[in-house]
Each structure stands twice: as structure tokens, then as C-alpha cells.
C-alpha positions in Angstrom: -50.7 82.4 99.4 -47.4 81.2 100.7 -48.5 78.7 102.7 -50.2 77.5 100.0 -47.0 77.7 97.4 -45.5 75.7 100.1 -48.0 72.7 99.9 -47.6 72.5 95.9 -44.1 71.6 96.1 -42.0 68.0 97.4 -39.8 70.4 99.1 -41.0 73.9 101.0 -39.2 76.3 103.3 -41.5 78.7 104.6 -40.0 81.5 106.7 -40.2 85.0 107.5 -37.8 88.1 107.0 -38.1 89.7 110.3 -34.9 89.0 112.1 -33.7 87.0 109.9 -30.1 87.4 108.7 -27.6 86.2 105.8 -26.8 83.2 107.9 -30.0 82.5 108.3 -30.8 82.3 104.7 -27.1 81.0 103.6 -25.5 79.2 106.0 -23.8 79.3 109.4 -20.4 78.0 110.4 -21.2 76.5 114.0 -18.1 75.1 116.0 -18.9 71.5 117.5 -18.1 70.2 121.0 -14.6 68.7 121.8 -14.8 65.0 122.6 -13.1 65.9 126.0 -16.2 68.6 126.3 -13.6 71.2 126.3 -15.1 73.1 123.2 -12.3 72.7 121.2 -14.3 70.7 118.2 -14.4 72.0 114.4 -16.7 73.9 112.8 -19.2 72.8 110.6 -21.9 74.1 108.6 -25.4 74.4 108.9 -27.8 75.1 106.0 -29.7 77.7 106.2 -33.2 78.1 104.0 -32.1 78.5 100.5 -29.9 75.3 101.0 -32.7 73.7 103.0 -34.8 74.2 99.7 -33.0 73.1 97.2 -34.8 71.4 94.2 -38.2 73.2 95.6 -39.3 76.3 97.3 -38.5 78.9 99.3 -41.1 81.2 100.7 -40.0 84.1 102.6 -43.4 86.7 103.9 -41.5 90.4 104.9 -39.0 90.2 102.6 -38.5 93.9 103.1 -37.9 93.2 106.7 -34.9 91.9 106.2 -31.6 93.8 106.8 -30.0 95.7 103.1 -26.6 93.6 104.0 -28.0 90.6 104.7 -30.8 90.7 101.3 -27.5 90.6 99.3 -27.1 87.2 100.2 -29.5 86.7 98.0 -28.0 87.9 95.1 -25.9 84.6 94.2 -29.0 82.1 95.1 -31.2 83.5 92.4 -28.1 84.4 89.6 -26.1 81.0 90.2 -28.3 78.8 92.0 -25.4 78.4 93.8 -24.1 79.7 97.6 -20.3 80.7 98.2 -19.2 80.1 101.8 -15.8 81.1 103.0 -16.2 80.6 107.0 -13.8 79.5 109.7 -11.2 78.3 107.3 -14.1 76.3 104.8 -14.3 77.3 101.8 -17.0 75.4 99.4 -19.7 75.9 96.4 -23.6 74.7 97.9 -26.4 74.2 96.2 -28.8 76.5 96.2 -31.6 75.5 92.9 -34.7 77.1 94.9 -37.4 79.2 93.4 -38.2 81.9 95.9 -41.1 83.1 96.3 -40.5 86.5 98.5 -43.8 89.1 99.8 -43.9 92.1 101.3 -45.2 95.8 102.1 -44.1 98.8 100.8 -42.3 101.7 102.6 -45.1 103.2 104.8 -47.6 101.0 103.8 -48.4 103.2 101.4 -47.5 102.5 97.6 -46.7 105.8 95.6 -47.6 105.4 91.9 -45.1 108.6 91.5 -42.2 106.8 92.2 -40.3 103.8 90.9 -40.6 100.5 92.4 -37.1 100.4 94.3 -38.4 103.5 95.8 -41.4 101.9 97.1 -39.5 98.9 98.4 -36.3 99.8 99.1 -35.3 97.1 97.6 -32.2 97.8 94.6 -32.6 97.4 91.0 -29.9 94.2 90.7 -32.1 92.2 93.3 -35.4 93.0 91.4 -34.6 92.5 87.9 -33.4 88.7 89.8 -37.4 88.0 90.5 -39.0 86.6 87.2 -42.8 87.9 88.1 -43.4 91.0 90.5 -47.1 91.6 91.4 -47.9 94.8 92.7 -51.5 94.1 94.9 -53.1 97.5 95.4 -56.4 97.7 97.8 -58.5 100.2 96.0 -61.6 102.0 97.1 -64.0 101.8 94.8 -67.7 102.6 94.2 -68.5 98.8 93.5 -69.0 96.6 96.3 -68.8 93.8 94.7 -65.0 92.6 95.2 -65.4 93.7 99.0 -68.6 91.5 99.8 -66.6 88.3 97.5 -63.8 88.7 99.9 -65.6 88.9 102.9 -67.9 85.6 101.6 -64.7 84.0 101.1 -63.3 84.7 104.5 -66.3 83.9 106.5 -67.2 80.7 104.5 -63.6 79.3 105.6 -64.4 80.5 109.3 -67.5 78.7 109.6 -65.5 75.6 107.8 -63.2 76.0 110.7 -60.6 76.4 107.9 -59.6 80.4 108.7 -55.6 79.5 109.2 -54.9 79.8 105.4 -53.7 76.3 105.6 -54.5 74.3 102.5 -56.9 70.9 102.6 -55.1 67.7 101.1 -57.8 66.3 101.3 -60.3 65.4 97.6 -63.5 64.1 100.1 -65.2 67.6 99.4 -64.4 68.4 96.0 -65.7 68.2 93.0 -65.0 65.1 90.3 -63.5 67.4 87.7 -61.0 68.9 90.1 -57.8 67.6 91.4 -57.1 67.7 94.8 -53.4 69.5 96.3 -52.0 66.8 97.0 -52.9 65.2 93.5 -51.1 68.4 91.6 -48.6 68.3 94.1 -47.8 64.6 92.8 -48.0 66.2 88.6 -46.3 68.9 89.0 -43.3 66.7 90.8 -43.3 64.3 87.6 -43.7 66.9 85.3 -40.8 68.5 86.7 -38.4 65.6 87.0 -39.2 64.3 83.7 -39.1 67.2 81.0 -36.2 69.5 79.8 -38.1 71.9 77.5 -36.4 73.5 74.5 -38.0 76.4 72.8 -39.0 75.7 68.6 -38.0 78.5 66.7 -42.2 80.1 66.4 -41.4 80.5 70.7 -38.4 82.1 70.0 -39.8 84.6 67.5 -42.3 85.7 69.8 -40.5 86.1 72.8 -38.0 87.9 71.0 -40.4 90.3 69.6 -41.7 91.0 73.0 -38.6 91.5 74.7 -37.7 93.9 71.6 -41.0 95.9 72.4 -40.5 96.2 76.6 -37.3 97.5 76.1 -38.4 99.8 73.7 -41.4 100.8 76.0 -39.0 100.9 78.7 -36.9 103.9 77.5 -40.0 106.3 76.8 -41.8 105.7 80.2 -45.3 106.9 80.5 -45.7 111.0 82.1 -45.9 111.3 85.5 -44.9 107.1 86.2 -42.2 106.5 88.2 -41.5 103.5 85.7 -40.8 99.8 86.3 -37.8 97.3 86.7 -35.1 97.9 84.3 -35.3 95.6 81.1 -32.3 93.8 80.9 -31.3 90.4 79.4 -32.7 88.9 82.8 -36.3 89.5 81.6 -35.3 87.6 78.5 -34.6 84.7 80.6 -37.9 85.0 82.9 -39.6 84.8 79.4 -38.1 81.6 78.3 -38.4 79.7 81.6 -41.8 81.2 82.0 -42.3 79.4 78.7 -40.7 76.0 79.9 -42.8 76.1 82.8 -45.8 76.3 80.8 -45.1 73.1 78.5 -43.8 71.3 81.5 -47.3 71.8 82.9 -48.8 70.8 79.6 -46.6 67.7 79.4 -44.9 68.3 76.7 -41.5 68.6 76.1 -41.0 71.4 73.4 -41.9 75.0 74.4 -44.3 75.9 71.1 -45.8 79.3 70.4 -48.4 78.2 72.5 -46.4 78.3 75.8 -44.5 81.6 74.6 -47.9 83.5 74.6 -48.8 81.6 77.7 -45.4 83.7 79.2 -46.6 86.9 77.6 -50.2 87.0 79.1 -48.4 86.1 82.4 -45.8 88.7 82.4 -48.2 91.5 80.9 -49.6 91.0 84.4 -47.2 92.0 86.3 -45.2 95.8 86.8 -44.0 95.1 83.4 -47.5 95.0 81.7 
């Protein structure tokens, strides 16, 4: 899946959380080589992969890997799109306007419906409520073998193709007329993105409102016996309408209609909010 995030976009970062640290995600003040070879040269920075995806995509697999001080640094990147630095005496503002797309397992390997999702996690409510979608993926034993023998088809299929890295195929020789190859969407959803600025028409921003009115009504009477979802705060608001832009951007258009705003719904009833 991330690899495959990764090939949609112009610009990818695709990284893991295990060892990695704030530095590694910010940036890192790294003090240059004198001209004399002495050592006495200035610092500089290096980018680290938030910066390194900027205007694209960051992918990070075991996010929950990553050190509680060090996921902090993420904080800022997905509020402000922006990175503070204040290192060996530079102080500066970088860019950081990356969506990140972050997986991971939860504590034990085991997810408990019982408690709440920062439980299962360990991740805080501030960093959650940052994430637009959450997905919770739960491998459930059932009676019908049906998924399990799709899965396995799907698997072996890509062996025999001698395909089984997960790595996507750019390539449109073996696909069907009526389908667009990845490098093809990667190429729309580039133009689409560079050349529309959505605004929401007043029908989209009925909607959404009504929705956001209903989650956080749901959200103070959780169900008996759930351990309950992220928060609803204004942030989900703000998932909703850029859910919504995202929608008519991939339509083409460049007006968010009522069209798009029930596009976001059925997207985010999905997810741990549904």
C-alpha cells in the first residue's frame, strides 16, 4: 500500500519508523569541514523526510516504532505545514506541505475493541485527531472462506508474475483499454493538483456541517461497552472540507458541490469515525 501511495505522487518519501528519530523526520544541523580540514566549518542543515516531501508524500510503515519524543516532531508538519528549527545558532521556518501517510500495529499485536484507539496505539489524542482518515484493518476469523482463498489468489497470481515485491507496474502493455495505467494517473492527479483551488458552494457546506453537527453529537453518548473513537474537534471539520476538495480536484472541477461533500461522508463513515 505504501509503496504504492508512493508511485501516485511527483514527489514520494518512503521510510520507516524503526530507529528513526526527530532529526530524521525534521532536520539535522550537520557542521561542515574547515577549508584548512581542521573541522572548524559551519553548520548547515540537512532535510530530513518531511522537508524532503514537500508538495507530495510522505510514507512512513511502523509509525508506532518511533520514539513518543521524537513523534512530536510531527505535530507542527501536519498543523502548519511548516518545520521550526532552532539548531546551532539557526533559527528558520521550512517547508514542510506533505501529506503523510503513516501505518502501523497495535500494542501487542492485538487490537482491543474495549479500549480507545490511543490505547491501542499509544499514540496521544493531539497527534490523532492531526490524521484526516484512520483505518483500523482487523484480520477476522470467519466461517466464510471466501476472502481467505481471494487473498491467497491474489498473492500467488503476483508470485507466478514474478511481481511478489509489492512494487507497482508503470507499465499499460498488460492492461486493459478502459484502464489507465500508474504512471498515467500519476501524470492527472499532478495536473489536477497544480491547476485547481476548490471552494465549497453553499449545498457542500450544509452537508458537511450537518455531519459534523451529528459526529459530535454521536461522539458524546459513545456506544456501551466501546472504548470510543478520536475526539471530534474542529480538525475533523477540516478533514471534511479537504476530503471534499480532493474529490472535485479528481473530478476536474473547480467548485466542491454536494456531490463531492457526500463523496467525503461515505469516505469518512469508513473509517473509526463511521
Amino acid at each position: 500500500f505504501l509503496k504504492f501511495a508512493a508511485a501516485l505522487s511527483s514527489r514520494s518519501v518512503l521510510t520507516t519508523g524503526v530507529g528513526t528519530s526527530a532529526a530524521g523526520l525534521t532536520c539535522a544541523a550537520v557542521k561542515e569541514a574547515g577549508g584548512d580540514g581542521s573541522g572548524r566549518g559551519e553548520f548547515s542543515l540537512e532535510a530530513g523526510a518531511l522537508v524532503l516531501a514537500d508538495r507530495g508524500v510522505c510514507c512512513i510503515d511502523e509509525f508506532g516504532s518511533i520514539k513518543k519524543e521524537d513523534r512530536t516532531a510531527v505535530h507542527e508538519a501536519m498543523e502548519q505545514q511548516t518545520i521550526s528549527v532552532a539548531k546551532a545558532g539557526i533559527v528558520c521556518r521550512l517547508k514542510s506541505r506533505t501529506t503523510v501517510v503513516a501505518v502501523m500495529n497495535p500494542r501487542g499485536a492485538l487490537y482491543s475493541r474495549e479500549e480507545t484507539l490511543a490505547h491501542n496505539t499509544g499514540i496521544g489524542t493531539p497527534l490523532l485527531s492531526r490524521f484526516d482518515l484512520i483505518f483500523i484493518m482487523l484480520d477476522n476469523v470467519t466461517s466464510d472462506n471466501r476472502r481467505d482463498e481471494n487473498v491467497a489468489r491474489f498473492l500467488l497470481e503476483r508470485s507466478i508474475a514474478g511481481n511478489y515485491d509489492g512494487a507497482p507496474s508503470l507499465g499499460a502493455a498488460s492492461l486493459p483499454p478502459d484502464r489507465w495505467s500508474v504512471e498515467k494517473l500519476r501524470s492527472y492527479i499532478s495536473i489536477v493538483k497544480e491547476r485547481f483551488r476548490p471552494s465549497l458552494n453553499a449545498d457542500a457546506a450544509l452537508l458537511l456541517q450537518r455531519y459534523y453537527r451529528e459526529c459530535r453529537a454521536a461522539a458524546a453518548k459513545p456506544a456501551p461497552g466501546c472504548g470510543g473513537p478520536v475526539p471530534v474537534t474542529v480538525r475533523f471539520l477540516e478533514s471534511l472540507v479537504r476530503l471534499a476538495q480532493a474529490h472535485a480536484r479528481l473530478m476536474f472541477r473547480g467548485e466542491a458541490t454536494a456531490t463531492d461533500a457526500a463523496a467525503a461522508v461515505s469516505i469518512m463513515m469508513c473509517t473509526v469515525h463511521g
